[in-house]
Phi, psi and omega in degrees: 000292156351295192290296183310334170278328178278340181280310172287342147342302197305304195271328186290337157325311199284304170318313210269327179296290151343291175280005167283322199283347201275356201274151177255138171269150179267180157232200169292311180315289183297327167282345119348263177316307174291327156334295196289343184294278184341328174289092180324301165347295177306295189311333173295296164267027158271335174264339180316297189289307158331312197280320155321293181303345173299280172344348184243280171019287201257004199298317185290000192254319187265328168316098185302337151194155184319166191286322201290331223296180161198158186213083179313340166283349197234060154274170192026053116346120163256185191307167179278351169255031175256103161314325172199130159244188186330322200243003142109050171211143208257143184289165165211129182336315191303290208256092190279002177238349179108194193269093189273172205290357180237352166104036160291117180304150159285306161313336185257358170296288170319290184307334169266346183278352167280325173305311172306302166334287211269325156277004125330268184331301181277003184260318198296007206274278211296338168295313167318271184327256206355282181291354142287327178287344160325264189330287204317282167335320159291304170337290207280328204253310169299274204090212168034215191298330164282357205260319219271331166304292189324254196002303146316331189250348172282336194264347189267316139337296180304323183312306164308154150303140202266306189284027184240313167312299190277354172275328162296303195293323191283307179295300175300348189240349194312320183258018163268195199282338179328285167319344183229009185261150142080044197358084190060046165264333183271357176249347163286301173330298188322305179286341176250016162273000151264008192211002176267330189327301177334298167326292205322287198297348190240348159295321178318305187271338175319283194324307153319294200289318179299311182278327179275048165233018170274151186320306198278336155294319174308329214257007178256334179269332172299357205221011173058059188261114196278154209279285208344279141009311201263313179310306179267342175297289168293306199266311156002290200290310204304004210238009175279350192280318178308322238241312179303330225231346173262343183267326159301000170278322172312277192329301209296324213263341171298322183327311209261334156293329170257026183246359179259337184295308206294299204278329181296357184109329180272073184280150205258036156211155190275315181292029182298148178201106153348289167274045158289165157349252164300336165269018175296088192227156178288339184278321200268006128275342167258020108348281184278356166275354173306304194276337176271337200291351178288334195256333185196094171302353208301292190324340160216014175259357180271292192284351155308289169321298140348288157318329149307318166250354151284338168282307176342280177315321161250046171254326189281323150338300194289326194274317171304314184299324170317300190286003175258331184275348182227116178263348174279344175301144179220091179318331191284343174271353178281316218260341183272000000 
């Protein structure tokens, strides 16, 4: 009886064994990322934002003609399914969105102005996080008179209005080498890695302040763990998820600032030209759609659209990424 009880003892072990090696282990990261397939929400503006990105990507490949190009017979041109507009002209195919007042396609306007857009976006967001989870990260783990200087001096930043800031910084600098390398795209950056930081660096040190003082940290320093190690090793990963969700909240909004630069008029290069390369933008068609929209509404209704639905998207975004990374979260304690 004994041997029959130790042999099964024995095999429900060797089972028991079995099925562990066979579980693949998982992380936060991977469980995450499946949280996030399940969310419709998520998935929608993962394909929203993808689709940008080809379009900015592939722009010169789709773009039906250069952006520069202009053709002055086929100007104030309308959509190709308009039979007669104001000024007695019919849409054509050759411009399926119509025309600008010098015979500028629109579609290939609108397609280079996603490039522009969206590599705004993505570069200035994650340089912005960076240098805030800097500070933050020095802030929250020093403490005492550096916590209290950083902060300070963070709060004196947070404080200005940031589009009042940055239009001061486009207007004084505009016309230095700033202003003319990549025609003012390094001097929009400049600016809103000045006034963007701020956000970063006091979500950080929140985040920061919160995990070192957890256990698994205590018993890391306790093991004589040197801080650099214990700063990015440990406490780091843990404050990225709030910091992910703030910097896809971030992109939409350099978007929409820098097509509010474009429409006020207040361009980050002194040689602005609508159709260039690089001034090529969605603000800076519904610029010029201000004086045309009685003749091709297309012209400030495209890049609206636009705009529109990449914030869409990474708002849906932003809100998946929450409910994925915090699986205990309850919108219904939101709605009370």
């Amino acid at each position: 009886m004994a041997g029959e009880a130790l042999s099964s003892k024995n095999l429900s072990e060797n089972i028991l064994e079995s099925g562990l090696a066979q579980v693949k282990p998982s992380s936060l990261w991977r469980d995450a990322w499946r949280r996030l397939l399940k969310n419709w929400e998520g998935v929608l503006g993962l394909v929203i934002i993808l689709f940008f990105i080809l379009v900015a990507v592939f722009a010169s490949w789709l773009a039906p003609y250069p952006v520069t190009k202009s053709d002055v017979k086929n100007d104030h041109l309308p959509p190709f399914w308009v039979e007669r507009s104001f000024v007695g002209k019919s849409g054509d195919l050759a411009h399926p969105l119509g025309t600008d007042r010098i015979g500028r396609d629109l579609l290939s306007w609108a397609i280079y102005g996603t490039r522009t857009s969206m590599m705004l976006g993505f570069v200035s967001a994650p340089l912005i996080a960076l240098f805030g989870t800097l500070v933050g990260l020095i802030a929250g783990y020093a403490g005492g008179w550096v916590d209290n200087l950083l902060m300070r001096i963070t709060d004196v930043f947070y404080a200005f209005p940031q589009l009042m800031i940055t239009i001061l910084v486009v207007i004084i600098l505009r016309d230095t080498f700033l202003g003319e390398f990549l025609s003012g795209m390094l001097l929009l950056l400049i600016a809103f890695l000045l006034v963007g930081w701020a956000g970063a660096a006091r979500l950080v040190r929140g985040s920061v302040l919160v995990v070192k003082n957890s256990e698994y940290i205590e018993a890391a320093r306790c093991l004589g763990v040197p801080a650099p190690r214990l700063i990015f090793k440990h406490i780091l990963p843990n404050c990225l998820g709030p910091l992910l969700i703030w910097t896809t909240l971030t992109i939409p909004q350099l978007i929409l600032t820098e097509a509010l630069l474009r429409y006020l008029n207040i361009s980050p290069s002194p040689t602005y030209n609508p159709g260039a390369f690089f001034d090529a933008s969605w603000g800076g068609m519904i610029l010029e759609g201000r004086s045309i929209i009685h003749v091709n509404p297309t012209v400030v209704l495209i890049p609206a659209v636009c705009i529109g639905l990449i914030s869409i998207a990474f708002t849906f975004l932003g809100d998946a990424l929450r409910d994925a990374l915090d699986p205990q979260y309850d919108r219904s304690r939101m709605k009370g």
